[in-house]
GUGUGU-935432 format. One record per residue (C-alpha): residue number from 1; x, y, z. Coordinates in Angstrom, 2 decimals, padded with zeros to 5 digits. Each point is the difference from the previous one (the first is absolute). Example, Ala and Ser with C-alpha at 12.3 -4.5 7.8 and 13.67 -1.06 7.14 Angstrom:
// residues 2
seq:1, u:012.30, v:-004.50, w:007.80
seq:2, u:001.37, v:003.44, w:-000.66
***
This chain:
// residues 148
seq:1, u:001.10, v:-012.84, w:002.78
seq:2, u:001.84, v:-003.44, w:-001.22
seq:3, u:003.02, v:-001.43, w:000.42
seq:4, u:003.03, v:002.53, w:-001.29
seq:5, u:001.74, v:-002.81, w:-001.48
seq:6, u:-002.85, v:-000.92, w:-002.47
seq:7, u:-000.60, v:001.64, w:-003.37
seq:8, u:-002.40, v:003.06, w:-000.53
seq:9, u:-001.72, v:-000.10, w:002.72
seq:10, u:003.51, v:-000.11, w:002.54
seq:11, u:001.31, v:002.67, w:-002.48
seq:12, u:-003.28, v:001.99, w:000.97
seq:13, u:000.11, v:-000.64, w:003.61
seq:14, u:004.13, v:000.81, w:-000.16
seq:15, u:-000.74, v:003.75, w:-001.71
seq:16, u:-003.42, v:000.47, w:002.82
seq:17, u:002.80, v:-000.77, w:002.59
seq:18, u:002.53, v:002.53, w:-001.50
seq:19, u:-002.77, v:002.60, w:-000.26
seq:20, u:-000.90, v:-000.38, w:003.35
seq:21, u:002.77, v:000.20, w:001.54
seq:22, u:000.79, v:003.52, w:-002.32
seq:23, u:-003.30, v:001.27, w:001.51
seq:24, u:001.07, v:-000.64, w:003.50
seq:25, u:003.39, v:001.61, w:-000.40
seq:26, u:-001.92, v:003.20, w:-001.41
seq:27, u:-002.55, v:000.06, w:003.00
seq:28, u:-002.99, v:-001.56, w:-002.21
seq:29, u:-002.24, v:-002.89, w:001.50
seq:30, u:-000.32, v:-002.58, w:-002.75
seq:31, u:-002.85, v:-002.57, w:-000.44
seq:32, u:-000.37, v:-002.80, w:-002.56
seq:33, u:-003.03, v:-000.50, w:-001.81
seq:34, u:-001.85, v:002.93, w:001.08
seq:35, u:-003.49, v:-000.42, w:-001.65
seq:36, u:-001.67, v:003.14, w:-001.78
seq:37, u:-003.55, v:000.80, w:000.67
seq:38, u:-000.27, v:-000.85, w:-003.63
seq:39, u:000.87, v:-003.41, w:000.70
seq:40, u:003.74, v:000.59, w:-001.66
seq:41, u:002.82, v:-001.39, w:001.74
seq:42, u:003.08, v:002.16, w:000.37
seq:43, u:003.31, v:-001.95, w:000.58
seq:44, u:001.39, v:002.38, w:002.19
seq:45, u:-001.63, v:002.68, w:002.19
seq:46, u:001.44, v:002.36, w:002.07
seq:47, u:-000.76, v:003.01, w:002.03
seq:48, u:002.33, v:002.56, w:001.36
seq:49, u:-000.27, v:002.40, w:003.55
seq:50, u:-001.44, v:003.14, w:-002.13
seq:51, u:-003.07, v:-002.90, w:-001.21
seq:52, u:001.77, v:-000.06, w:-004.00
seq:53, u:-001.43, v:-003.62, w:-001.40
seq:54, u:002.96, v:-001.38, w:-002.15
seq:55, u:-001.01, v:-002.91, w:-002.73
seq:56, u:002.32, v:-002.67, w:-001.32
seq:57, u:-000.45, v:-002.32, w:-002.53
seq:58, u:002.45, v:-002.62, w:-000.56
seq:59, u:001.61, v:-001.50, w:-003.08
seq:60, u:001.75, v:-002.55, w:-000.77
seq:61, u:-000.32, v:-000.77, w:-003.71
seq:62, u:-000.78, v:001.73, w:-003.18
seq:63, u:-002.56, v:-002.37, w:-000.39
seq:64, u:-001.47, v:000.54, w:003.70
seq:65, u:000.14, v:004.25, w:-001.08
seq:66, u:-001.36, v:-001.02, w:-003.55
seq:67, u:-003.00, v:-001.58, w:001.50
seq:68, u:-001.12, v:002.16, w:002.78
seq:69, u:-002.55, v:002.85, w:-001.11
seq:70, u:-001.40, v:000.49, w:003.52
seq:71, u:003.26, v:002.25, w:001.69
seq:72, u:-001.28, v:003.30, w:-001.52
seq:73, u:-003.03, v:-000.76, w:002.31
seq:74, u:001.96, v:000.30, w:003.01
seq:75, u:001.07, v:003.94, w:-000.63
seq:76, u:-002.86, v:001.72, w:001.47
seq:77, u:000.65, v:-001.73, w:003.27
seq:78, u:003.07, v:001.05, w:000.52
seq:79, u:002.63, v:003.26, w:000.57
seq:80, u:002.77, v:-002.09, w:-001.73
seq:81, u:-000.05, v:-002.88, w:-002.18
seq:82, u:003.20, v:-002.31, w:-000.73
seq:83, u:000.95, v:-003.03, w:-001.92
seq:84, u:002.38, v:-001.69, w:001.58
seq:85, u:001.68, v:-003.26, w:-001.79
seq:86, u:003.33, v:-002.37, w:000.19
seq:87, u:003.38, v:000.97, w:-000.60
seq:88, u:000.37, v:-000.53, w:-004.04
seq:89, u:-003.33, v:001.02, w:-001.21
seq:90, u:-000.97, v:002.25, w:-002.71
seq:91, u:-000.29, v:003.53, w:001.02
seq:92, u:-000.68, v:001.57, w:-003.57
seq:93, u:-003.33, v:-001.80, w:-000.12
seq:94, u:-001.00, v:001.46, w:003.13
seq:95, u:-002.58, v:003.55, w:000.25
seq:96, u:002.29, v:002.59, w:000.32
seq:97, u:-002.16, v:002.21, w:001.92
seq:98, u:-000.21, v:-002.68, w:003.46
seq:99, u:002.73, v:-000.85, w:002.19
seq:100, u:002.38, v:-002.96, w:-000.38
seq:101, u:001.48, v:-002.03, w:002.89
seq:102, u:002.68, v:-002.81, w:-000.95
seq:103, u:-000.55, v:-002.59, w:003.03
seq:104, u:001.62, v:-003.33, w:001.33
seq:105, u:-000.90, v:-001.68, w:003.23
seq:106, u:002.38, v:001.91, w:001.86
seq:107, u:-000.99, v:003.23, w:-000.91
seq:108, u:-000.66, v:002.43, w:-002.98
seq:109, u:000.87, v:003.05, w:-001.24
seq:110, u:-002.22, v:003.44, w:-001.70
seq:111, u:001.40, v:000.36, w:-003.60
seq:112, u:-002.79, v:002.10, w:-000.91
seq:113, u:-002.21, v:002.01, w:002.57
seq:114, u:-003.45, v:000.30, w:-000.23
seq:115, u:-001.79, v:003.39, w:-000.42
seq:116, u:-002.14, v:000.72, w:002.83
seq:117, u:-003.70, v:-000.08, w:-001.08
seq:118, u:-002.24, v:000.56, w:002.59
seq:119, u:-003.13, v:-001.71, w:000.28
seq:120, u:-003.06, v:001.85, w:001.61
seq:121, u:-000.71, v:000.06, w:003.51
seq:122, u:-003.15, v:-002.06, w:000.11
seq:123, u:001.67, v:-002.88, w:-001.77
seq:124, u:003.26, v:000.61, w:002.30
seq:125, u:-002.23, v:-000.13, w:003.20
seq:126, u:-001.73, v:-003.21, w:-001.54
seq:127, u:002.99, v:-001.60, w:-000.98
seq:128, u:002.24, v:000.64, w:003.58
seq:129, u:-002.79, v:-001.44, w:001.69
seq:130, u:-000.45, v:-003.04, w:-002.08
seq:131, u:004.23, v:-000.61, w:000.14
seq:132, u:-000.45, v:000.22, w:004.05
seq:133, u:-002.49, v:-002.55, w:000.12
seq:134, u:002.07, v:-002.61, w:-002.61
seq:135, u:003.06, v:000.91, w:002.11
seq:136, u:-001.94, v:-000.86, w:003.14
seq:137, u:-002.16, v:-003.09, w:-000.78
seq:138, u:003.53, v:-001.32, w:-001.58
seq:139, u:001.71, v:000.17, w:003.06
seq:140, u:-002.67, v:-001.22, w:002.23
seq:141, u:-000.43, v:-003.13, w:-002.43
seq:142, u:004.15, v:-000.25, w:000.23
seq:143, u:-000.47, v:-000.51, w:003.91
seq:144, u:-003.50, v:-002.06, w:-000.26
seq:145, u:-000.14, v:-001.95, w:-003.77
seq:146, u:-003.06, v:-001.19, w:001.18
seq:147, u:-002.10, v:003.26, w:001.16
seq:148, u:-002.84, v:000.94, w:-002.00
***
């Protein structure tokens, strides 16, 4: 994530930061860029004590929504999917049927829940074990940047 104090990509690192810390709060362990075994990138992954996979895709722009036709992608790998964006973005041009979080860097806030959709078991299973492993090599490679 960049520096908060530059452009797009700060605003983008701000609203992950917000949205993390919302997770948290609720009892959800968050991880950026969690990559899909499709290759997809997810902004925001999370995964809760009952195993429920939560998806977030930031936005910051109308253009950056405009422009993305991958997020529908991410559904079947997730229980919940959310788009999460800055204070002062437009709502109306969001799909009504996924959650909306409003973040800043110091937190966020659920204006729209998701609907719980689970995802089948086998993917579940596939997908708690791959988050594990990011979540694991990540912190090892925090404490040695220059393991393997």
């Amino acid at each position: 994530m960049g520096d908060a104090s530059t452009g797009v990509f700060g605003i983008t690192s701000d609203v992950a930061r917000g949205v993390s810390r919302l997770l948290l709060e609720r009892g959800w362990s968050p991880l950026y860029e969690f990559t899909l075994p499709t290759g997809r990138r997810i902004d925001v992954a999370a995964i809760s004590d009952s195993g429920e996979i939560a998806a977030v895709e930031i936005k910051v722009s109308l253009s950056d929504f405009r422009a993305d036709v991958k997020w529908s992608e991410y559904l079947d790998f997730c229980d919940r999917y959310y788009f999460a964006v800055p204070d002062g973005f437009p709502h109306e041009i969001l799909p009504n049927d996924h959650g909306l979080i409003v973040a800043d860097r110091f937190g966020a806030a659920i204006v729209r829940e998701a609907p719980h959709s689970p995802i089948v078991a086998a993917r579940r299973k596939a997908l708690l074990i791959r988050f594990a492993r990011v979540a694991a090599e990540r912190f090892a490679r925090s404490a040695d940047p220059f393991a393997p």
